[in-house]
N, C-alpha and C positions, 0 to 999 in steps of 0.2 A: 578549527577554522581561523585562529591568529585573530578573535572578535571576539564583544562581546554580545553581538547581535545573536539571536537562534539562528538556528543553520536558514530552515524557512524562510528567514524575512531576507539572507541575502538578495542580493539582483542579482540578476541571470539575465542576460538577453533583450534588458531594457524593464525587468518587470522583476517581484520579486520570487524568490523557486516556487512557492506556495500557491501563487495566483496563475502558474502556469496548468496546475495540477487543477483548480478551478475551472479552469479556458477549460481543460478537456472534459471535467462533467458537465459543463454546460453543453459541451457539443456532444455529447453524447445523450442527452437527453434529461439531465435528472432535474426533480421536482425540486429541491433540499439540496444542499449541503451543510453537515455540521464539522465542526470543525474542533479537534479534541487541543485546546492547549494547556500551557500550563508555564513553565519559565517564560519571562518576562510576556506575557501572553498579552500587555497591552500593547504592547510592539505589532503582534500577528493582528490583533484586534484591530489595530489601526489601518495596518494596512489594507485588510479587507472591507473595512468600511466604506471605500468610496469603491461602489459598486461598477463595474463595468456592466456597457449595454448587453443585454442575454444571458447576466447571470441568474440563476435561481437564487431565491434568497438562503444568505447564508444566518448558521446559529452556532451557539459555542457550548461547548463541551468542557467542564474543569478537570482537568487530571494535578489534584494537588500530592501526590505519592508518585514518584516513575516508578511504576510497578511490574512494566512491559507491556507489552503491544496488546494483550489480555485487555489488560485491566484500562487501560487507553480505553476500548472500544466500548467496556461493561462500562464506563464514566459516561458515555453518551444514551445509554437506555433509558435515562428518564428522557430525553425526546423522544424516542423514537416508539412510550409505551404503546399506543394504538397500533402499530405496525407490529410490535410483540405481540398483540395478543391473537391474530389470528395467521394462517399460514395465506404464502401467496405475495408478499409484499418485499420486493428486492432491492434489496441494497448493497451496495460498493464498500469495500474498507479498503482504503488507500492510504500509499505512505504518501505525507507532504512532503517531502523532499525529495519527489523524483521528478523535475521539471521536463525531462524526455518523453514521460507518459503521452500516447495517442488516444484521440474520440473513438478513432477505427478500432483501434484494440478493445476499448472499452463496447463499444455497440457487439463487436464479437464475442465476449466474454459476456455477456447480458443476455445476448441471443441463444447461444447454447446453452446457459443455463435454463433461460424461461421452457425454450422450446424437449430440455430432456426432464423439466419438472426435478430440477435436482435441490438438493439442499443446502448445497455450498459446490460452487466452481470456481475453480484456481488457474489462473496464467502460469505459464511457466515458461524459460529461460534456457536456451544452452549456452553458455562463455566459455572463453579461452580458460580464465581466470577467475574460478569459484572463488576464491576466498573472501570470507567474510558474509556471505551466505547461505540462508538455511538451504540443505541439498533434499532434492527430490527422490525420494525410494519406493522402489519398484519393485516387484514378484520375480522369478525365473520367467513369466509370461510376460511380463512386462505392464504389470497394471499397476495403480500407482499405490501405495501401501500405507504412506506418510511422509512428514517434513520432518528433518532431525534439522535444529540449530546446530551451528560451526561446534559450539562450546560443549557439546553432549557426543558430536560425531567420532564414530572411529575412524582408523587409518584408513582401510577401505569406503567408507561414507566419504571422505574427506576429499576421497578423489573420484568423484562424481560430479559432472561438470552440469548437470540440469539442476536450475537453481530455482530457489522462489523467491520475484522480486517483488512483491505485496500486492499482487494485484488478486482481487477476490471478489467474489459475488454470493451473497449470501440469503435463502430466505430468512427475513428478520426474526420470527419466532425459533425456529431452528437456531438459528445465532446465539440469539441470548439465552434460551433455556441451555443450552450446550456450554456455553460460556461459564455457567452458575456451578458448571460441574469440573471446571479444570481447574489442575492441582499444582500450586509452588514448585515451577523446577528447583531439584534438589542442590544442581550448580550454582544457576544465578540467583535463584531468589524471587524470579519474575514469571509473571502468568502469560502464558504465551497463546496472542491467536493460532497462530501453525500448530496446535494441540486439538484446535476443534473439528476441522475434516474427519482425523482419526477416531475419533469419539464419534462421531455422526455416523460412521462407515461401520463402526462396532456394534451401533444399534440397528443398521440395517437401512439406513438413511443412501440417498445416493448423492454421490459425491465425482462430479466431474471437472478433467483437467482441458487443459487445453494450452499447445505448446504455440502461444499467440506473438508472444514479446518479442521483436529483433533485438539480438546481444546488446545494439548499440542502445538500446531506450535503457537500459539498465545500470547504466556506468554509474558510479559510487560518486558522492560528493561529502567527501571528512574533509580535504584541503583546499586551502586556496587555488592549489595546479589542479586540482579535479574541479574546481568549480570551474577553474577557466577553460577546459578542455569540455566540460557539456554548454557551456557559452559558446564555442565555436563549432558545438555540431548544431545548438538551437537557430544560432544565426544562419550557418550556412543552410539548413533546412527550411529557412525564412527569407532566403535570400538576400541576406544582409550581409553586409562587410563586416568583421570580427571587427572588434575592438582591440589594440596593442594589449597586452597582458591580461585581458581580461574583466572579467570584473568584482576580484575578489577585494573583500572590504577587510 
């Protein structure tokens, strides 16, 4: 990102990516937000601290190891222990860095979960341009099987354009007892939520998708021209006038 800011705290659209991903659990209903950081985390810290009206109160999570998206999420279970210990209590795992995130998708993705009683439900994505996303695989029937990461996938996985852009719903005990059981990719190094559906599905757990996400909510922010380019879908969805180049820092 040409900074030394985390990706999170850049602005986007007059606000920073992180508190847009906020706006939409607030609109979508949730009690909680925790919030997993760790590099320069008083920076994310700060920003969150001056509360906007409607939001639910926020808590912080340390991830002092990047360990992956795993072990991010097992960093937050000493809040969330009450909610571990009995089935029935849903929670969201979301990337902070997707400021295109909608309430609508989210109350969708909430809804089919409560309502099919499942264990973990996942959004899912078609793009032009998978790369850089874990890819979604399916049966010869077409059901969903697992998430392979870019860095594990073969040539055939690799061109598979339904993507998973981290939007998830999870009952909390299934989450983390699942979570306690996944193992060091042998690639990266790093413990991967996208490991836990298939483990849930393996014990006989139900695990429902849902192809909720429009392409456009998914756009990637590593650079400055990618942050500028979801700035100018946020704005014009907001009916604002862009800003000249954006608003990368």
């Amino acid at each position: 990102m040409k900074s030394d800011l985390p990706k999170v705290a850049h602005p986007c659209a007059g606000r920073a990516i992180v508190e847009w991903v906020v706006d939409a659990c607030a609109a979508a209903g949730c009690g909680r937000v925790i919030v997993v950081v760790g590099y320069q985390q008083e920076v994310v810290r700060g920003i969150l601290s001056h509360r906007r009206a409607g939001w639910p109160p926020i808590e912080f999570a340390v991830q002092t190891e990047q360990l992956g998206t795993g072990h991010a999420v097992a960093c937050a279970r000493g809040l969330l222990e009450q909610e571990a210990k009995t089935p029935g209590h849903t929670v969201f795992v979301l990337a902070g860095d997707g400021p295109l995130i909608r309430a609508e998708t989210l109350a969708a993705l909430r809804r089919r979960h409560e309502q099919s009683g499942a264990s973990a439900t996942l959004a899912t994505s078609v793009i032009d341009d998978p790369s850089g996303y874990g890819r979604i695989v399916r049966d010869a029937r077409g059901r969903f099987t697992g998430i392979v990461e870019q860095k594990g996938a073969t040539p055939e996985q690799l061109a598979i354009r339904e993507v998973n852009p981290s939007y998830y719903c999870f009952d909390a005990r299934a989450l983390f007892s699942t979570l306690a059981r996944v193992e060091r990719n042998p690639v990266s190094g790093e413990y991967y939520i996208t490991d836990v559906p298939s483990l849930l599905m393996a014990e006989g757990a139900r695990v429902e998708v849902v192809g909720a996400v429009p392409p456009e909510d998914v756009l990637s922010i590593n650079t400055p021209e990618q942050l500028a380019e979801v700035e100018r879908v946020l704005t014009a969805r907001l009916g604002q006038p862009a800003r000249a180049g954006g608003s990368a820092a």
